[in-house]
Residue, then its C-alpha position, 0 to 999 in steps of 0.5 A: x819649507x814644509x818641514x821647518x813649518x812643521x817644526x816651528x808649529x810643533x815648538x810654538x805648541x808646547x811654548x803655549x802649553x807653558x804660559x807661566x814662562x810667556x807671562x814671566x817673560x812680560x811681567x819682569x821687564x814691566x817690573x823692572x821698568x817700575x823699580x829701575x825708573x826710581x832707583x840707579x842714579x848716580x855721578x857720571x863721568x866722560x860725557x863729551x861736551x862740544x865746546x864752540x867759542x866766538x869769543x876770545x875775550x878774557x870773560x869767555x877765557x875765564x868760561x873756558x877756564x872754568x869748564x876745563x877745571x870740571x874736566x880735569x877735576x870731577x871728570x863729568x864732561x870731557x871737552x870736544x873743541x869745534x869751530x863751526x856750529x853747524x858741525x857742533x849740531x850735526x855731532x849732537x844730532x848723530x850722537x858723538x857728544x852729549x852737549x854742545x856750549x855756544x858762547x856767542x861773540x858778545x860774550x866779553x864786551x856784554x860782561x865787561x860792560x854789566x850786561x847780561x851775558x848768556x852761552x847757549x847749551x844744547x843737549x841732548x836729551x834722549x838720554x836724560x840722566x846725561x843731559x842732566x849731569x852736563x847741565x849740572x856741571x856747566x852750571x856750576x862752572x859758570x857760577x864764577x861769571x854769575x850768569x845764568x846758561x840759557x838751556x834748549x830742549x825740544x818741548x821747553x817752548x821758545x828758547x831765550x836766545x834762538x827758538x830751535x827745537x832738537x827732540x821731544x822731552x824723554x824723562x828717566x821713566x821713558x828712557x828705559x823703556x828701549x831697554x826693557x824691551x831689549x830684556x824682553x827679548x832677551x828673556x824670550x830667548x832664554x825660555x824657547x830656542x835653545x832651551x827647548x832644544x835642551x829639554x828635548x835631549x834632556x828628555x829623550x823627545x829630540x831622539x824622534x828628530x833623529x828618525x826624520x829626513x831633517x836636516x840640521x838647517x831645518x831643525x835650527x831654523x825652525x826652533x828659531x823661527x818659532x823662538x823669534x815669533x815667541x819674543x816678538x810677541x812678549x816684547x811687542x807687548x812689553x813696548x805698550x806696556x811702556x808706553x801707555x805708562x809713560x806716555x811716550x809716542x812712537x814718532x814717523x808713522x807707519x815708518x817708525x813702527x816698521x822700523x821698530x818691527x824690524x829691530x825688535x825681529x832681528x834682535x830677537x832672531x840675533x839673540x836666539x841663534x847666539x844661544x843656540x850657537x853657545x848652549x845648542x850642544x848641552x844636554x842638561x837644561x841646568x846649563x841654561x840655568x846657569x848661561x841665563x843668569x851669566x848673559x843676561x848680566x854681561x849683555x844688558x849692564x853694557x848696553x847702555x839701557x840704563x847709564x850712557x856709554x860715556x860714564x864706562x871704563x875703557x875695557x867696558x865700552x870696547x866690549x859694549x861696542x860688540x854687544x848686540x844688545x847695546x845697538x839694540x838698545x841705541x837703535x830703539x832710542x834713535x826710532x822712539x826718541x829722535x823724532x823718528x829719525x831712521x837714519x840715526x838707527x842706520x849702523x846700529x841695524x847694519x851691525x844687528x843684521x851682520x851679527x843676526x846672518x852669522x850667527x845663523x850661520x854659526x848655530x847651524x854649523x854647531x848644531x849636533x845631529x846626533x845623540 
């Protein structure tokens, strides 16, 4: 343990002896979350909208009809046909739809009879941009019936029809933030780990670690250890950065905030052995350069940090469903954004620590000892 504690001193030393690079690692996501918060909006399609219907009359046929003719025409909802409610609810609560529609029992006889008729739609607004778009396009389906939706959000106050709260109201701004932090870390893991390491070759230093009783374990583990403290640190900062400018909450306490820790260190430590594992053989810090720009591209844009997975092609969203970044991403928003709700988080932190044990495994066993 002393021997990796020596490498990882002597790798934060000279990270701190570059603060520019520390400081660059803040500054960007901070600027990004500026730009990209009024800019990338645009039509989304495939948004999963469960559809629960009491009624079989031929006012809600005609709801149903509409709906299906959004479906099959500018494609922004794809309907989830559901018989319980209460199932409806739990697929919203767990993330497998964007929204649910409710059209009560009443719904025919109340129009039949000029009276006001109104569905329920629930959504879920974590992600706001595709709570928007389904209000949008259920709003215009239901402009043939002439009758208003009746929308609940958590943070609206009482709803008109039954006063349920599901999440605090996150706008755009706030939604970015997970992804932003993911950067982050991302960015810490391109300017220390594997990076250093190059230069080390580059420059002739890593021929000292050759002279040494280490051990290919010791000097990967140690790069790492002292990388993941490198983007904690970043990162932690980039979080209350974003959240002072947005003037969103971390919800569950102490919990919440361990849980948050526990995300952004299995992220970063992840993120890092996978650099190590692909750049930790190269002897020219241009490799990284150029690996840089490649992975922080196929990474982040998948992620789900700025669009839902929903609105991807088919090829995009299996690829997004193995990138670390994206269960990074979705575990952040489940903490920050659901309540504090852990749970919501689970599989997305099973796959971090899956895809974190093998690739330290992996990084070690490419890691080369010699010249």
């Amino acid at each position: 343990m002393r021997r990796i504690l020596a490498v990882m001193e002597r790798d934060l030393l000279r990270v701190l002896r570059n603060p520019a690079a520390l400081f660059s690692s803040v500054l960007l996501p901070v600027l990004y979350l500026l730009i990209l918060g009024n800019s990338l909006n645009g039509p989304l399609t495939g948004l999963r909208l469960g559809v629960v219907s009491a009624d079989q009359g031929p006012e809600a046929r005609a709801l149903l009809g509409a709906l299906q003719a959004v479906e099959q025409g500018p494609g922004t909802v794809v309907i989830v046909p559901l018989d319980d409610p209460v199932r409806g609810f739990a697929l919203l609560h767990e993330g497998d739809i964007s929204g649910l529609l409710v059209v009560p029992s009443t719904f025919s006889h109340d129009r039949s009879h000029g009276l006001a008729a109104s569905a329920g739609l629930y959504v879920d607004n974590v992600d706001a941009v595709a709570a928007g778009a389904i209000e949008g396009a259920i709003e215009a389906a239901v402009a043939t019936a002439d009758q208003p939706l009746v929308r609940f959000e958590r943070g609206l106050g009482p709803a008109a029809v039954r006063p349920q709260e599901i999440y605090p109201r996150v706008d755009y701004d706030t939604s970015l933030i997970p992804g932003v932090v993911v950067m982050s870390l991302f960015m810490g893991s391109m300017l220390s780990g594997a990076f250093n390491l190059i230069m080390d070759r580059f420059l002739g230093v890593h021929e000292s670690f050759l002279s040494t009783p280490l051990r290919k374990a010791d000097i990967n583990l140690g790069i790492l250890l002292s990388g993941t403290v490198v983007t904690l640190a970043s990162s932690t900062l980039v979080l209350a950065i974003g959240l002072l400018m947005t003037g969103a909450r971390v919800h569950g306490g102490l919990a919440g905030y361990a849980a948050l820790l526990g995300v952004m260190v299995l992220t970063g430590l992840g993120l890092l052995a996978m650099t190590m594992t692909i750049m930790g053989r190269a002897g020219h810090p241009r490799i990284a350069g150029v690996l840089n720009g490649f992975l922080s591209v196929i990474l982040f844009f998948p992620s789900g940090a700025l669009y839902p997975l929903a609105s991807f092609p088919g090829w995009l969203r299996a690829f997004a469903r193995i990138d670390p970044e994206t269960h990074a991403v979705a575990a952040l928003k489940a903490i920050l954004f659901r309540g504090g709700d852990l749970s919501a988080a689970g599989q997305h932190v099973a796959f971090l620590g899956a895809f974190t044990a093998v690739m330290l495994v992996v990084s070690t066993l490419a890691m080369k000892r010699t010249l």
